[in-house]
C-alpha positions as CSV (number, residue, x, y, z in Angstrom):
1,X,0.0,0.0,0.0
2,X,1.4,3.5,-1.3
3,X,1.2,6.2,1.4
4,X,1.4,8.6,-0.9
5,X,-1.9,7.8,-2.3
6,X,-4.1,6.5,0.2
7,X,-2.7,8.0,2.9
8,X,-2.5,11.6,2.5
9,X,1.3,11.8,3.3
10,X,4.7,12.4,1.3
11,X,6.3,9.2,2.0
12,X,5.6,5.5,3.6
13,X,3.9,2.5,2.9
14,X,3.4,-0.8,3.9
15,X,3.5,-4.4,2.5
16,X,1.0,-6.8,3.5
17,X,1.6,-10.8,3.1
18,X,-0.6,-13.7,4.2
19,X,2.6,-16.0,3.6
20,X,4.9,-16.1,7.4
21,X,8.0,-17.3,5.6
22,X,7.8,-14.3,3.0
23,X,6.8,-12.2,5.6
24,X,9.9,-13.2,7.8
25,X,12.5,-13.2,4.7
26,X,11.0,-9.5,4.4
27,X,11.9,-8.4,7.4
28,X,15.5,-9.8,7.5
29,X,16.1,-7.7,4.0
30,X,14.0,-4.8,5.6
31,X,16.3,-4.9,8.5
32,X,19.7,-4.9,6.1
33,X,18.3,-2.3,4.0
34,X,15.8,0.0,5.7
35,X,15.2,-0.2,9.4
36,X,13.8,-2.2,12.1
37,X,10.5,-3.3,11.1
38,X,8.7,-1.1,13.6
39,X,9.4,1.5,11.5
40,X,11.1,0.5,8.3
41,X,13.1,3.5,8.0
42,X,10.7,6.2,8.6
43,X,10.8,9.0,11.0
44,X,8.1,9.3,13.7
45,X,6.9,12.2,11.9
46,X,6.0,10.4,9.0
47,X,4.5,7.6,10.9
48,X,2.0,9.7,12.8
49,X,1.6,11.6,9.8
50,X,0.3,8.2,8.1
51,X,-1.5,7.1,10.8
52,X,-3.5,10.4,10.9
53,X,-4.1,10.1,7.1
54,X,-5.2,6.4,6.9
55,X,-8.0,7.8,9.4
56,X,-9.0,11.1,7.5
57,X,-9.0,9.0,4.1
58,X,-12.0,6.7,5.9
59,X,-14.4,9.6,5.4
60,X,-17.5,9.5,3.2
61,X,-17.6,12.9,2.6
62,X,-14.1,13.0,1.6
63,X,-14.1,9.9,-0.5
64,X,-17.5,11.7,-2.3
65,X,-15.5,14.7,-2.6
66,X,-12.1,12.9,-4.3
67,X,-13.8,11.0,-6.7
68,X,-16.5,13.4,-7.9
69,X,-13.6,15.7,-8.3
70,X,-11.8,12.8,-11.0
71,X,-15.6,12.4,-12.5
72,X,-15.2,16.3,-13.1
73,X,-11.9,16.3,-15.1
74,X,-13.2,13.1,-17.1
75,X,-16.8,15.1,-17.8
76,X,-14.6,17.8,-19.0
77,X,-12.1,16.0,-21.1
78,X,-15.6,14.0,-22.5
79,X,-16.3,17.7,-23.8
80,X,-14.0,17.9,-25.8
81,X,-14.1,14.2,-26.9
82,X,-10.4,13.3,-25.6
83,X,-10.9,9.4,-25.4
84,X,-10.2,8.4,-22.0
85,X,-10.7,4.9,-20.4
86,X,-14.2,4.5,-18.7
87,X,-15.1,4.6,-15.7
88,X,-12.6,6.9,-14.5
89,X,-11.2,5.9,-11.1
90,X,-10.5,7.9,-7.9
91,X,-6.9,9.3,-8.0
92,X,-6.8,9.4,-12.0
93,X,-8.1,10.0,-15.5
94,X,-6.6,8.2,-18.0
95,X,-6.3,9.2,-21.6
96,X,-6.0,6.8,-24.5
97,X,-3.2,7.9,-26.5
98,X,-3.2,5.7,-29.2
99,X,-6.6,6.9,-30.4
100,X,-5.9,10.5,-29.7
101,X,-3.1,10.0,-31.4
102,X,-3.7,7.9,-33.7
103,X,-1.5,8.8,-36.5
104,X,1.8,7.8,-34.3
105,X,2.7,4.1,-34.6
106,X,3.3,2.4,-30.7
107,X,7.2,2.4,-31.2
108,X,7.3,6.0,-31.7
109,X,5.6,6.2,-28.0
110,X,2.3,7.9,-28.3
111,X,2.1,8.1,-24.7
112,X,5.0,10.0,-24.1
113,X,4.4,12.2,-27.1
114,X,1.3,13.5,-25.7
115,X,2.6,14.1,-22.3
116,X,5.7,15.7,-23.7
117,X,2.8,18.0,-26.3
118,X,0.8,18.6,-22.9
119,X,4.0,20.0,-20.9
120,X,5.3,21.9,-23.7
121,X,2.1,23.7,-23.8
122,X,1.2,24.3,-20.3
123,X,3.7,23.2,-18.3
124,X,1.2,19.8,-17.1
125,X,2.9,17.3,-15.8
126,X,1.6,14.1,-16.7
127,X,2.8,10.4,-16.4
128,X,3.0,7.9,-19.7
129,X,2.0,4.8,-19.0
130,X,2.6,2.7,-22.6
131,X,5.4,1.4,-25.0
132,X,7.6,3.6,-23.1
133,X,7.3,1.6,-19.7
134,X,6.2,-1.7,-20.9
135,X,7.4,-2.4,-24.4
136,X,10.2,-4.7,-25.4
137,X,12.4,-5.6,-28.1
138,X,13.1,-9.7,-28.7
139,X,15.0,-10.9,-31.2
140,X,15.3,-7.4,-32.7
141,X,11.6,-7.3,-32.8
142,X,9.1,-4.4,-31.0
143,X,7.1,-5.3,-28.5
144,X,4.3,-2.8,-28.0
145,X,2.3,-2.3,-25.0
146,X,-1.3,-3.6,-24.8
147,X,-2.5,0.2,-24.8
148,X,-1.4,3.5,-24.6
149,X,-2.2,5.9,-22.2
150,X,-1.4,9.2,-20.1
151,X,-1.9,9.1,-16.7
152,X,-3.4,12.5,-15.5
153,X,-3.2,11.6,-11.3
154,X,-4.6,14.4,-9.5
155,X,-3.0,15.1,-6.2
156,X,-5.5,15.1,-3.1
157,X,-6.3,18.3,-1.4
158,X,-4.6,20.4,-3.9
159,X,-6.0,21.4,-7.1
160,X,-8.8,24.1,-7.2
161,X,-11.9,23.4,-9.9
162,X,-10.6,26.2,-12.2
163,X,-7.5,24.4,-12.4
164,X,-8.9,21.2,-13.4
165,X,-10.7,23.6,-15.8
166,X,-7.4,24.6,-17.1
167,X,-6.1,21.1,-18.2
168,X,-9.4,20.6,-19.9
169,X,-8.6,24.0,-21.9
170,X,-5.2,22.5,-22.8
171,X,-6.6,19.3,-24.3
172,X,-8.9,21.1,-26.2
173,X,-5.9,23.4,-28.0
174,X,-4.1,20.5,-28.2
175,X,-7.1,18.4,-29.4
176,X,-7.5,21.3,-32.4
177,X,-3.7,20.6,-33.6
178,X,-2.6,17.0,-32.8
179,X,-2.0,16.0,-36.3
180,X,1.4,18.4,-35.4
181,X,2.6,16.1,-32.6
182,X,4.9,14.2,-33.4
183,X,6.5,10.7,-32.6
184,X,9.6,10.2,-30.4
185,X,12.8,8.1,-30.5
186,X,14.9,6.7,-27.8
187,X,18.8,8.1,-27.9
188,X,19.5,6.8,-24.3
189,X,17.9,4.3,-22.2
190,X,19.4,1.8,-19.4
191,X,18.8,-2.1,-19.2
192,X,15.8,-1.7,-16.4
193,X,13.3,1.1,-15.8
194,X,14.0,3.3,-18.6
195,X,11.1,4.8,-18.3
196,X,12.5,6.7,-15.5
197,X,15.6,8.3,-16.7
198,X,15.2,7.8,-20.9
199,X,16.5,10.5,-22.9
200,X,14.4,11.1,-26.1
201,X,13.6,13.1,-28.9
202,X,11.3,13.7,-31.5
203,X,11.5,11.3,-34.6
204,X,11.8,14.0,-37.2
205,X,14.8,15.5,-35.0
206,X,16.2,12.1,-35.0
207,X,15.9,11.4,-38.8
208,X,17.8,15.5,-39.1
209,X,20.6,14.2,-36.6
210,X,21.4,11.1,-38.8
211,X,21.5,12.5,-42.2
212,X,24.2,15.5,-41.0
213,X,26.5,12.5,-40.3
């Protein structure tokens, strides 16, 4: 379980097992690595700070409140008929690249096109959640993702209605002119997680770079 998501704070978790032996190999590594498992690394600040947020997150009222506020930024985004993936769920919208973006094939990364187009424009942060993170190469081959899609998760307690407002506005502009976005290549990427630290550029850039030398 993610603290920062269900539990209102900046850091923490916990993992829950129903397996003793796991549980106990856990502990050992958790010990090595982290802290003693009464803890696991985490100050007493954060601990309280958890334990407060795991009771505040019980609400009703607040769980109406967080997930009529996702509903909003899907309704809006439905406006403008930016294909997101139905229903929406409670700490995210998600937007399905690969038909808003139709025209860019999976290995030129739809995903992160789009959230590259959307942070360019407005300075949104956004997370891809596609070929980028999940495709492969084997034997040479591309592996595409099963889908395509931005990640639009909305922090709690943070965002006003005007500014969910906003983001709908940018998908809109960026609705009227996507035929301009373009595709991206990988030039850098480590052996794991290179979703994480990839560099990459745009696939026309790419195609310039290559025929100077």
């Amino acid at each position: 379980m993610s603290g920062k998501k269900d539990a209102l704070v900046n850091m923490g978790g916990f993992l829950a097992l129903n397996n003793r032996r796991w549980a106990a190999k856990i502990r050992e590594l958790l010990i090595l690595g982290e802290g003693f498992p009464t803890y696991g690394g985490l100050s007493g600040r954060d601990l309280e700070a958890m334990a407060r947020g795991l009771e505040e997150v019980l609400d009703e009222e607040y769980l109406k409140y967080r997930v009529r506020s996702i509903e909003y930024l899907a309704l809006g985004l439905r406006r403008h008929r930016i294909p997101i993936v139905e229903p929406p769920g409670g700490h995210a919208v998600y937007v399905d690249a690969r038909r808003f973006l139709s025209h860019i094939p999976p290995e030129a990364y739809p995903g992160q096109a789009l959230a590259c187009a959307l942070y360019l424009e407005a300075g949104i942060r956004a997370c891809e959640i596609g070929s980028l993170m999940f495709g492969k190469r084997k034997d040479g081959k591309f592996i595409p993702a099963k889908m395509e899609l931005l990640r639009l998760a909305v922090p709690r307690r943070v965002y006003t209605q005007s500014q969910l407002d906003f983001v709908v506005e940018v998908f809109g502009v960026l609705a009227a002119k996507r035929g301009k976005i373009t595709g991206l290549k990988v030039l850098e990427s480590p052996p794991y997680l290179g979703h994480f630290s990839a560099k990459l550029a745009p696939s026309a850039y790419e195609a310039v770079r290559c025929a100077r030398h």
